[in-house]
N, C-alpha and C positions, 0 to 999 in steps of 0.2 A: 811582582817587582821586589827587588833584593832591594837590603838593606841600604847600601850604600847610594842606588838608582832614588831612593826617599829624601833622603841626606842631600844629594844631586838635587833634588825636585825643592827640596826645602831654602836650598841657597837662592835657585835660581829667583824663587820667592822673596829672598829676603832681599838680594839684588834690583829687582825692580822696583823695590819699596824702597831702598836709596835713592835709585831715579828720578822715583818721585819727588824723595826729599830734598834733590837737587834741583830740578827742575822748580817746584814751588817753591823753595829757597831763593833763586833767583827772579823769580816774579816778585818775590815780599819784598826781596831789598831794591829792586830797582823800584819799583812803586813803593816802598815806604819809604825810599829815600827822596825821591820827586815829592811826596807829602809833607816829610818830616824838614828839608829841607826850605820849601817852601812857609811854612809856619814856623818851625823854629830855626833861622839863618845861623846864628852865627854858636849854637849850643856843642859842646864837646860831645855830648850822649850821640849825634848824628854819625860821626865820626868813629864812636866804640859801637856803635851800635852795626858800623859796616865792617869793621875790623871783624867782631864777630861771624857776622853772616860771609865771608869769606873765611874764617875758617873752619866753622859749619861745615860749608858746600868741601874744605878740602876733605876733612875727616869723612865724609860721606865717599867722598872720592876715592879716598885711599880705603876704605870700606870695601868700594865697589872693586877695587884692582886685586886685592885680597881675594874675595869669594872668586873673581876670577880665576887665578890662579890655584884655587882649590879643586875648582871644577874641573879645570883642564887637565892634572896630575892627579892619576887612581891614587899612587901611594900616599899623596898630599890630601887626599880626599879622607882616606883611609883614616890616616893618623887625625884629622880633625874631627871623625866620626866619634873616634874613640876616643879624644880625649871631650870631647861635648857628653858623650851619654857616661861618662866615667861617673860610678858611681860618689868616689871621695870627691872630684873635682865637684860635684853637685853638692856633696855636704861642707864644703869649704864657703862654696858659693853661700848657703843657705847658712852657716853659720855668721859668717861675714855682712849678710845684708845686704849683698852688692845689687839684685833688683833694684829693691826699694829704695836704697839711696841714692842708684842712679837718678831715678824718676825723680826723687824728692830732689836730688841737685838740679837735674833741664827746667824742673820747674821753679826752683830759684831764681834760677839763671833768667829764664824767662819774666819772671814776674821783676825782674833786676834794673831787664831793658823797660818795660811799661814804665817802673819808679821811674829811674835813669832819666825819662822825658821830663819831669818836676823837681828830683833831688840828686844832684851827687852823691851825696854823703849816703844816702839810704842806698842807691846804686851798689855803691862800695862796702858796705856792710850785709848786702844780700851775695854780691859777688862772694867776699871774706867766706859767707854762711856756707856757701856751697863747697868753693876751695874744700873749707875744714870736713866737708862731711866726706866730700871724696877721698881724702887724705888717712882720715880714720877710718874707711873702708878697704886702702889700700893695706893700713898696718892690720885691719883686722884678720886682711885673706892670705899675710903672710905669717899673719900668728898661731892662724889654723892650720894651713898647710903644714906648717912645724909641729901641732901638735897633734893632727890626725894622720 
C-alpha cells in the first residue's frame, strides 16, 4: 500500500472518530440539557453551555466535510500529505506547542462548563485562560514559521 492509500486510510480514521464526536456530542447536550435544565431552570451557564455544544458539533462537521474533500481529490490529498509529514511544518508545530496547548485549552474549556454550573466569574476566567493560551499559540506558530 502506497503512501498516499495510508494517508487515505489514516483520514478515513480520523473521519469516523468525528462521527462519533458528533453523535455523543449530541446525546450529552440533549440529556444534559433535559438534566441540567431541570435542576438548574433559570441559570445562564445552561444556555452557554448549548451554544457551545452546537458549535462543537459544527466544528466537528466542517472537520468531517474537509477530510471529505481531501479524500475524494488525489491532488488535494496529495498536497495535505505533504504538507502533514513536512518536516518544518512539524518543527513549527513542535516549537509552537500547539499539541499541548490545544489539549491544555479543550481541557479548560471543559473544566469551565463543570465551574460555569456554581460560578460565572470562574467560568469566565477559565474561558479568558484558554482564549490567551490559544492565542499565544497562534503568535507562537507565526513567529516560527518566520524564523525557520
Amino acid at each position: 500500500m502506497n503512501e498516499l492509500e495510508q494517508y487515505r486510510t489514516e483520514l478515513k480514521k480520523r473521519h469516523s472518530l468525528a462521527l462519533i464526536f458528533v453523535i455523543a456530542g449530541l446525546a450529552l447536550s440533549f440529556f444534559g440539557n433535559l438534566i441540567l435544565r431541570a435542576n438548574i431552570p433559570d441559570a445562564p451557564i445552561v444556555n452557554i453551555i448549548t451554544a457551545a455544544g452546537i458549535v462543537f458539533e459544527l466544528i466537528c462537521v466542517s472537520y468531517m466535510s474537509f477530510n471529505l474533500g481531501k479524500m475524494r481529490n488525489d491532488s488535494t490529498l496529495r498536497q495535505a500529505y505533504i504538507r502533514e509529514t513536512d518536516e518544518r511544518e512539524a518543527a513549527i508545530r513542535a516549537h509552537s506547542g500547539r499539541p499541548i496547548v490545544t489539549v491544555l485549552s479543550m481541557t479548560l474549556v471543559g473544566a469551565s462548563f463543570i465551574v460555569g454550573a456554581f460560578s460565572i466569574p470562574a467560568f469566565i476566567a477559565l474561558q479568558c485562560a484558554a482564549a490567551f493560551q490559544l492565542i499565544v499559540a497562534f503568535v507562537l506558530t507565526g513567529y516560527w514559521s518566520r524564523k525557520l
